[in-house]
VOTINU-170589 format. One line per 8 residues: their letters; for each residue x, y, z of N, C-alpha, C. Coordinates in steps of 0.001 Angstrom, whole numbers, plus 500000, padded with zeros to 6 digits. Layout:
BEGIN
a = X:Y:Z:X:Y:Z:X:Y:Z | ...
//
This chain:
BEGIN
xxxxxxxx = 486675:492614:498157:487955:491923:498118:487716:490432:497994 | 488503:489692:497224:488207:488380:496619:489430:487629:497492 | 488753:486303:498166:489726:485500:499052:490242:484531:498177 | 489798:484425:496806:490400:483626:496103:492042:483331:494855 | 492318:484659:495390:493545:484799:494460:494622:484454:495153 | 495538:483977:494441:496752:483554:495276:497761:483704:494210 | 498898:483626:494980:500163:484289:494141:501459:483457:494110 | 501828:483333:492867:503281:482435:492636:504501:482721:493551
xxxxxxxx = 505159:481861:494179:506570:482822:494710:507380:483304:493489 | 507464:484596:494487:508953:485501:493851:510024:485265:494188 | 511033:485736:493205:512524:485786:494027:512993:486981:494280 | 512109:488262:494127:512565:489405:493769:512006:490233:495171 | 512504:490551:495999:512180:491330:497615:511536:492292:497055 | 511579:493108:496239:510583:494356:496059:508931:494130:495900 | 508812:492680:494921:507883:491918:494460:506876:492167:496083 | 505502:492228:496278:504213:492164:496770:505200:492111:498129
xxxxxxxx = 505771:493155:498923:506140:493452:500364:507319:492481:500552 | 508343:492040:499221:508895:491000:499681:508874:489683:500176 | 507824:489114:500339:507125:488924:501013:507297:487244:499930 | 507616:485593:499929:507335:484677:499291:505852:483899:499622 | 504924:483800:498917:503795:483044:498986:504107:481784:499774 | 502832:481187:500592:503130:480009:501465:504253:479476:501937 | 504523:480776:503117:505278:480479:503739:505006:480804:505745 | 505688:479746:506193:505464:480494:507565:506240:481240:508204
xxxxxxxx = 507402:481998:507537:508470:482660:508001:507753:484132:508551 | 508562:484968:509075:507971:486786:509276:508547:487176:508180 | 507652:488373:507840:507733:489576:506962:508636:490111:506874 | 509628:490272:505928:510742:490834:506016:510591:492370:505109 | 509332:492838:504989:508178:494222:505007:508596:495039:504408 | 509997:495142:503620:510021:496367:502719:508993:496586:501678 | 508940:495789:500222:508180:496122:499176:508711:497494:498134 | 509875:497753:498543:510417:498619:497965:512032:497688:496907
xxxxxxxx = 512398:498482:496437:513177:497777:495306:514718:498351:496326 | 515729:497708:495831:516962:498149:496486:517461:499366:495998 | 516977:499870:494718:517414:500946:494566:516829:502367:495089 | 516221:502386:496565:515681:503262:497027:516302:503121:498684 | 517002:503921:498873:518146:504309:499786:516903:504389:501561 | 517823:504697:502163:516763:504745:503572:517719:505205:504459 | 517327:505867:505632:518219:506380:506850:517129:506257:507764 | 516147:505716:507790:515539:505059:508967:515955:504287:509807
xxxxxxxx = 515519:504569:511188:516106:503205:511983:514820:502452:512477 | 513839:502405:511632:512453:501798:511645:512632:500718:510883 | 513231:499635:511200:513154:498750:510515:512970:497321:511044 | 512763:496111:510278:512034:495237:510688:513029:493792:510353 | 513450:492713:510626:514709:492039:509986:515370:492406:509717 | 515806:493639:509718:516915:493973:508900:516261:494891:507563 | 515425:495110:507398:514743:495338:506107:513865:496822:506581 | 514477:498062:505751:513880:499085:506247:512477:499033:505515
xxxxxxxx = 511791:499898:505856:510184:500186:505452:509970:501215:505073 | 511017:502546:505192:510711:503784:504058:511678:504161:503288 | 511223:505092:502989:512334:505391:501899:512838:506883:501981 | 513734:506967:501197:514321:508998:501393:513919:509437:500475 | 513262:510258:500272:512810:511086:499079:514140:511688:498037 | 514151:511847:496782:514704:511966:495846:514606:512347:495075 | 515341:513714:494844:514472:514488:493898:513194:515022:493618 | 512692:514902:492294:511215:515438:492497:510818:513999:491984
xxxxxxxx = 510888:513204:492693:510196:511989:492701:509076:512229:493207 | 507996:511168:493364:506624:511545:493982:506084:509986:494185 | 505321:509595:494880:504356:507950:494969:503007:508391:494115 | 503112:508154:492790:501962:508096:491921:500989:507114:492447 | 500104:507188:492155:498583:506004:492807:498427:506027:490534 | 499101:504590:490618:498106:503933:489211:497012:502737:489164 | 496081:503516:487784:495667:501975:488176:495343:500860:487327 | 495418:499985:487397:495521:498699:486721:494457:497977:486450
xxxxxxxx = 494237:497585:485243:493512:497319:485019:493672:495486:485740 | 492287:494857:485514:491777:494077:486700:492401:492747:486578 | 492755:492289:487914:493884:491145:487647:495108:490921:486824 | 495839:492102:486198:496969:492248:486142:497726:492822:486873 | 498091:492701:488412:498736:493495:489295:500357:492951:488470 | 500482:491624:488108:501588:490587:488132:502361:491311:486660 | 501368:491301:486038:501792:491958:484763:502230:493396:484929 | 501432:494555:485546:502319:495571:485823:502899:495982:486540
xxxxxxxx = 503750:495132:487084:504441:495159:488269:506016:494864:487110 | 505934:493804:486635:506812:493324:485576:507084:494636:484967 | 505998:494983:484116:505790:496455:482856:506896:497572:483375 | 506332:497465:484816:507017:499189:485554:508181:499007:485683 | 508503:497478:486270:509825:497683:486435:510986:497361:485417 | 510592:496929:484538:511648:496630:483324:511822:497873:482752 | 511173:499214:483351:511506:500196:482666:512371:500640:483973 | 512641:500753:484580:513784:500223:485751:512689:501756:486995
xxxxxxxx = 511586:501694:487115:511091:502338:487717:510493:501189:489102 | 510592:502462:490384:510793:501493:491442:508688:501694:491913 | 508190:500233:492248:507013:500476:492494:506733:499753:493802 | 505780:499687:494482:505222:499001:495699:503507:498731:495276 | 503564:497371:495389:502762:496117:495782:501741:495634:496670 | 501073:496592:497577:500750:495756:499095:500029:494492:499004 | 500055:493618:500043:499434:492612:500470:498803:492711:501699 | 497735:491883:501355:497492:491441:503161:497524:489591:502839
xxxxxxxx = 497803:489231:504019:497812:487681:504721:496884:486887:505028 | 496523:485978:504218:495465:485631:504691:495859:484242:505198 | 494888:484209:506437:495331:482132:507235:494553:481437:506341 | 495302:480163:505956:494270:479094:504891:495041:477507:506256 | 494641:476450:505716:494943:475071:506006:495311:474359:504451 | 496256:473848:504856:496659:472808:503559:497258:471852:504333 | 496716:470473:503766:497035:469405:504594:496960:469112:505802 | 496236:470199:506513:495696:469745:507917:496951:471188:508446
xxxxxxxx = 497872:471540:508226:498552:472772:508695:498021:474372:508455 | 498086:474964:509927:497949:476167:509239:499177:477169:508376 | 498486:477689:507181:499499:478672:506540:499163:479727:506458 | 499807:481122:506305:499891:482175:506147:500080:482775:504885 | 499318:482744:503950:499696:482997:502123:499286:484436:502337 | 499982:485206:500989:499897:486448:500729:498706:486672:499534 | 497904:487535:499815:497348:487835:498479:496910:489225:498438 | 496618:489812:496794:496982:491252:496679:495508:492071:497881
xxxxxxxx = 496247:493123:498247:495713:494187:499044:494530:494853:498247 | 494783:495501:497003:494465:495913:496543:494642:495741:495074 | 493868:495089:494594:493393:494355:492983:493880:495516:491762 | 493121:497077:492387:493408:497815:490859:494609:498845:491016 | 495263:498729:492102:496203:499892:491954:497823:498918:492240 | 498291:500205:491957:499781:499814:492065:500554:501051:492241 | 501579:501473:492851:501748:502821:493617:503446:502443:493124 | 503760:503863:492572:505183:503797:491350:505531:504974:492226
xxxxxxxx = 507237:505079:492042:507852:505934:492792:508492:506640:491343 | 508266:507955:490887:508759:508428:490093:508558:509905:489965 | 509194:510494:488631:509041:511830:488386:507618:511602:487453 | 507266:512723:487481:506022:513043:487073:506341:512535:485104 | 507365:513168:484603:507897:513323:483594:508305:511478:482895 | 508598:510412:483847:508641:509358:484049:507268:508227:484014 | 506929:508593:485057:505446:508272:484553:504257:508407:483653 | 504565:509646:482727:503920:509973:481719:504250:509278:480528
xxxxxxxx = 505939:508957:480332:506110:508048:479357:506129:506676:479740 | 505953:506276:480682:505311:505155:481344:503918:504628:480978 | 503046:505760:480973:501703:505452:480644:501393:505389:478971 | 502340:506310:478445:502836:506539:476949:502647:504894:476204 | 504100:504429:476758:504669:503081:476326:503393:502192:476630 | 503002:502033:477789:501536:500994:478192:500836:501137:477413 | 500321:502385:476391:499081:502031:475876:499378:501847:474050 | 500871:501710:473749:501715:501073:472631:501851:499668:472443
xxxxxxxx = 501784:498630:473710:501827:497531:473732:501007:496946:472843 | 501807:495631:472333:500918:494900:471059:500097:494103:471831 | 498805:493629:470777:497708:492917:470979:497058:492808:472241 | 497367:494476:472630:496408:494721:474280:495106:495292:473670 | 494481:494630:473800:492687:495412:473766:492251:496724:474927 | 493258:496372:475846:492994:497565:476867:494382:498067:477635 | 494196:499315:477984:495263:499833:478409:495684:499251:480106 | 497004:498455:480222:497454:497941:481586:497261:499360:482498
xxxxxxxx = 497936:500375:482351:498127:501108:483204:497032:502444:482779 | 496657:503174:483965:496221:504535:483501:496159:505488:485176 | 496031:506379:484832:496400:507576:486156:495244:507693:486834 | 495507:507680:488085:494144:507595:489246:493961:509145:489616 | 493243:509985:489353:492913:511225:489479:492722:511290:490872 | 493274:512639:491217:492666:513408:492833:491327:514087:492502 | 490164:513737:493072:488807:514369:492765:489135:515930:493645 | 490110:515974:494211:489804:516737:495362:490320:518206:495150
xxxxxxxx = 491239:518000:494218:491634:519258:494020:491637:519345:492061 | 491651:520457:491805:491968:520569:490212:492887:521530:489466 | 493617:521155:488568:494802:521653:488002:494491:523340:487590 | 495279:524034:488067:495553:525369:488621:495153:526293:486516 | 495790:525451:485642:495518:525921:484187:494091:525762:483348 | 493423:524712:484259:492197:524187:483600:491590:523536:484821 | 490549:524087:485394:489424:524090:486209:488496:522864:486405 | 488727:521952:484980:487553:521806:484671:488446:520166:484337
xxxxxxxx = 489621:520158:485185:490126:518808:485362:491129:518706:486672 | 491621:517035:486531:491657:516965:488186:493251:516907:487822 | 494605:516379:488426:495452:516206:488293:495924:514462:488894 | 496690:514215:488492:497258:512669:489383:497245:512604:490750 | 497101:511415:491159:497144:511662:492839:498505:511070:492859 | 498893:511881:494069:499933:511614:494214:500084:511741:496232 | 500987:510631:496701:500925:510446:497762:502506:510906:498634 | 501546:511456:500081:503015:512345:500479:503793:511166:501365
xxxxxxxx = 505713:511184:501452:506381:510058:501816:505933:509742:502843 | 505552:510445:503794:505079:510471:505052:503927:509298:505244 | 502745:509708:504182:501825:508763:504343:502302:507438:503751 | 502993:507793:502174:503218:506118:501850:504181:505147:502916 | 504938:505839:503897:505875:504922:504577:504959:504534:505127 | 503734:504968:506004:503297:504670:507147:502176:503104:506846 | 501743:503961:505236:500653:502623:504407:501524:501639:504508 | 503268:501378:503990:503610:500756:503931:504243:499307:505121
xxxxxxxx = 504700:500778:506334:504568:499779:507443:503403:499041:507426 | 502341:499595:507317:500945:498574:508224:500815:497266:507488 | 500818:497625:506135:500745:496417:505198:502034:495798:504929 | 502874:496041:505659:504723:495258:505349:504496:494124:507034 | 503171:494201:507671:503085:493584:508814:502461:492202:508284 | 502800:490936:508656:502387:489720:508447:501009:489464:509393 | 500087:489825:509328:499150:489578:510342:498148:489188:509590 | 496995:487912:509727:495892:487916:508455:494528:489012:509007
xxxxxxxx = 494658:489221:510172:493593:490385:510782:493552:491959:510177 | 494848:492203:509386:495090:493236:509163:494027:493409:507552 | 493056:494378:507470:492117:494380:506605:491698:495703:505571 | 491552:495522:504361:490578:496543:503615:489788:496799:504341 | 488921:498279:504297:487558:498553:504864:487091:499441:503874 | 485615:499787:503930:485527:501054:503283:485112:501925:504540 | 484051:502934:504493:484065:503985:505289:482360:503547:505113 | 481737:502674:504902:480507:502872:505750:480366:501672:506625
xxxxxxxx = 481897:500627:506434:481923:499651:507442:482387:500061:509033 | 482817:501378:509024:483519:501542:510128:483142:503223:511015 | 482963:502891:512082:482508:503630:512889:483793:504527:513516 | 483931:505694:513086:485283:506428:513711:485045:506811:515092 | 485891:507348:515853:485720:507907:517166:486260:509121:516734 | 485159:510063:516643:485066:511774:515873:486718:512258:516747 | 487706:512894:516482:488434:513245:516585:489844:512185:516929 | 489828:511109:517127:490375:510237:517832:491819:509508:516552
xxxxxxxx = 492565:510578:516323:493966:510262:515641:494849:510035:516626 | 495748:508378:516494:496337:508400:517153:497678:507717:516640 | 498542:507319:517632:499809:506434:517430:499969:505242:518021 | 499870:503953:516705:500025:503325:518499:501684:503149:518959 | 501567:502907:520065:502524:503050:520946:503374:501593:521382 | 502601:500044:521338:503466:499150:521379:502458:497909:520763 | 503442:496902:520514:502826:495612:520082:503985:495826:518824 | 503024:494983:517674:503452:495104:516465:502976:496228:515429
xxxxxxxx = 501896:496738:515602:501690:498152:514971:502508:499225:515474 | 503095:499276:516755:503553:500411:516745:504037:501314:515968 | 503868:502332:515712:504578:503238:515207:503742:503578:513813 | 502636:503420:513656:501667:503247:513208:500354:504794:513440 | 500622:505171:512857:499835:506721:512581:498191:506235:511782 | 497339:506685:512564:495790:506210:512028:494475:507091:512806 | 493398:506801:512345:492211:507026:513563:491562:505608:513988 | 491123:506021:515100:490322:504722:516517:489152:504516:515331
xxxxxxxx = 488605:503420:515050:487531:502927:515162:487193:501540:515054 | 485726:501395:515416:485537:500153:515921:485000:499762:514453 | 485256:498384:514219:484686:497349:513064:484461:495992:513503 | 483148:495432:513707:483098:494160:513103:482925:493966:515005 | 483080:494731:516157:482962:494865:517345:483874:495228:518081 | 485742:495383:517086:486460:495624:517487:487206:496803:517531 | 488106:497068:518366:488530:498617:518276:490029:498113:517056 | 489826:498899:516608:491273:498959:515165:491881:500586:514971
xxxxxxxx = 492887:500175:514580:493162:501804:513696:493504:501623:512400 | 492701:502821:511785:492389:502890:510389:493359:503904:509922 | 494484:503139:508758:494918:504137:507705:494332:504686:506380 | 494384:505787:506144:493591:505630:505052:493959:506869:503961 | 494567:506022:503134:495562:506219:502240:495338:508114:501326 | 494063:506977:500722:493696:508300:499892:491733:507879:499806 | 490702:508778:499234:489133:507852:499618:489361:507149:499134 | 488560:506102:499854:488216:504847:499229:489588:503722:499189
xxxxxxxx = 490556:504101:499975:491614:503176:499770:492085:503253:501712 | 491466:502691:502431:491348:502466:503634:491837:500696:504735 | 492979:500784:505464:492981:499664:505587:493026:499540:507090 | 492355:498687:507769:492774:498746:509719:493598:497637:509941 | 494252:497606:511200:494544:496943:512061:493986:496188:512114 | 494442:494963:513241:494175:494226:514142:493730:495147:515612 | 493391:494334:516019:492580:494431:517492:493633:495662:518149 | 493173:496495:518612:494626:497127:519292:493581:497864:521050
xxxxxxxx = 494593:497733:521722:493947:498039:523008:494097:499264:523399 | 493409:500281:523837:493435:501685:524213:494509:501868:524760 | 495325:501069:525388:496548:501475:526446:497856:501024:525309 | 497770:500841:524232:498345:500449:523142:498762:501794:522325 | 498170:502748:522616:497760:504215:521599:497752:505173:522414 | 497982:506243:521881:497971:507661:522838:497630:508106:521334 | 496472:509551:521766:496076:510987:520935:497333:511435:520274 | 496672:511700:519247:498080:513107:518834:497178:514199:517677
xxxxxxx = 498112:514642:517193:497023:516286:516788:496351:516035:515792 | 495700:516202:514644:495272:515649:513692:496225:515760:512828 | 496595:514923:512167:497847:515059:510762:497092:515154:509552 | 497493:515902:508311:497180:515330:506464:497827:514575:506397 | 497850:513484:505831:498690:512947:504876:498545:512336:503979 | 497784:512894:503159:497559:512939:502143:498637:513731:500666 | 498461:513195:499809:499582:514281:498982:498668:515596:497973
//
């Protein structure tokens, strides 16, 4: 992950968690577009953090090619398809003040809320665009399972609401502690899924482990797309059964 990118303000709340570059205000943590309804009472300013499922919609995992998050974020949605952005926060100094700037979470993906049927001419149109040498968008395969007609390929990943709300709380949190990991930085506590229970993660579905000397809880999306907490204290969390959530 590169500490050097930084991002223009938006005016658009769906835009990277809602969220305006250099600013010291709180997170107002959706990252979702207004046209995605909610009956949660999990919400944060005023600003809910999941969404209601709809139809045979689904959270596609795309991915983008490198340093155009800005560009297909634009692409997806002028086709009036609703997508999410994450960030994490990072603390900088300018002028002797501290600030809190946003920069992208994750460089190659971008996570679209659509029908399967939607996203295909989505990826269609992306690779029609004039004087692109390379395709903006393309489909992030599940290694894990393979399409039921042909053996000998994988299908789209696709993420269940359950997990994307929960990715979305953690990363709709303004904290600069809150971090990427991979899985040989972090030491799990073998069975240890939990909830935490108060602070600002609450409500926050993950496993215990320690990084860097500290105890965190780790979400972790889909492989290789893993993000922890901040510091969280054992009396912060209680066990719970093991969950999928995966799609």
């Amino acid at each position: 992950m590169e500490d050097t990118t930084d991002l223009s303000p938006k005016a658009d709340a769906s835009l990277y968690n809602g969220q305006p570059s250099d600013t010291g205000s709180s997170c107002p943590s959706a990252g979702l577009t207004s046209r995605t309804p909610s009956t949660s009472e999990d919400t944060r300013n005023g600003v809910s953090v999941e969404n209601v499922p709809v139809g045979n919609k689904q959270w596609f995992v795309l991915r983008v090619s490198y340093g155009r998050i800005d560009k297909a974020k634009t692409f997806v949605e002028a086709k009036g398809i609703e997508c999410y952005v994450p960030l994490r926060y990072k603390e900088v100094r300018k002028q002797g003040k501290k600030r809190i700037i946003p920069i992208p979470l994750l460089h190659s993906f971008i996570f679209v809320y659509a029908t399967a049927e939607q996203v295909e001419t989505l990826l269609h149109d992306n690779k029609v665009v004039a004087n692109e040498s390379r395709s903006l968008l393309s489909y992030y395969f599940d290694h894990t399972i393979h399409l039921q007609d042909n053996p000998n390929r994988n299908p789209p990943l696709t993420i269940q609401d359950e997990a994307m709300n929960n990715f979305i709380r953690l990363t709709s949190i303004k904290n600069p502690h809150i971090i990427p990991v991979t899985s040989n930085s972090i030491q799990f506590k073998l069975g240890d899924n939990v909830v935490v229970t108060e602070g600002e993660f609450k409500g926050i579905h993950g496993r215990v482990a320690r990084i860097a000397g500290q105890q965190r809880v780790v979400v972790e999306l889909f492989d290789g797309c893993l993000v922890a907490t901040a510091y969280v204290t054992k009396e912060a969390m209680r066990k719970e059964k093991s969950i999928t959530l995966l799609g």
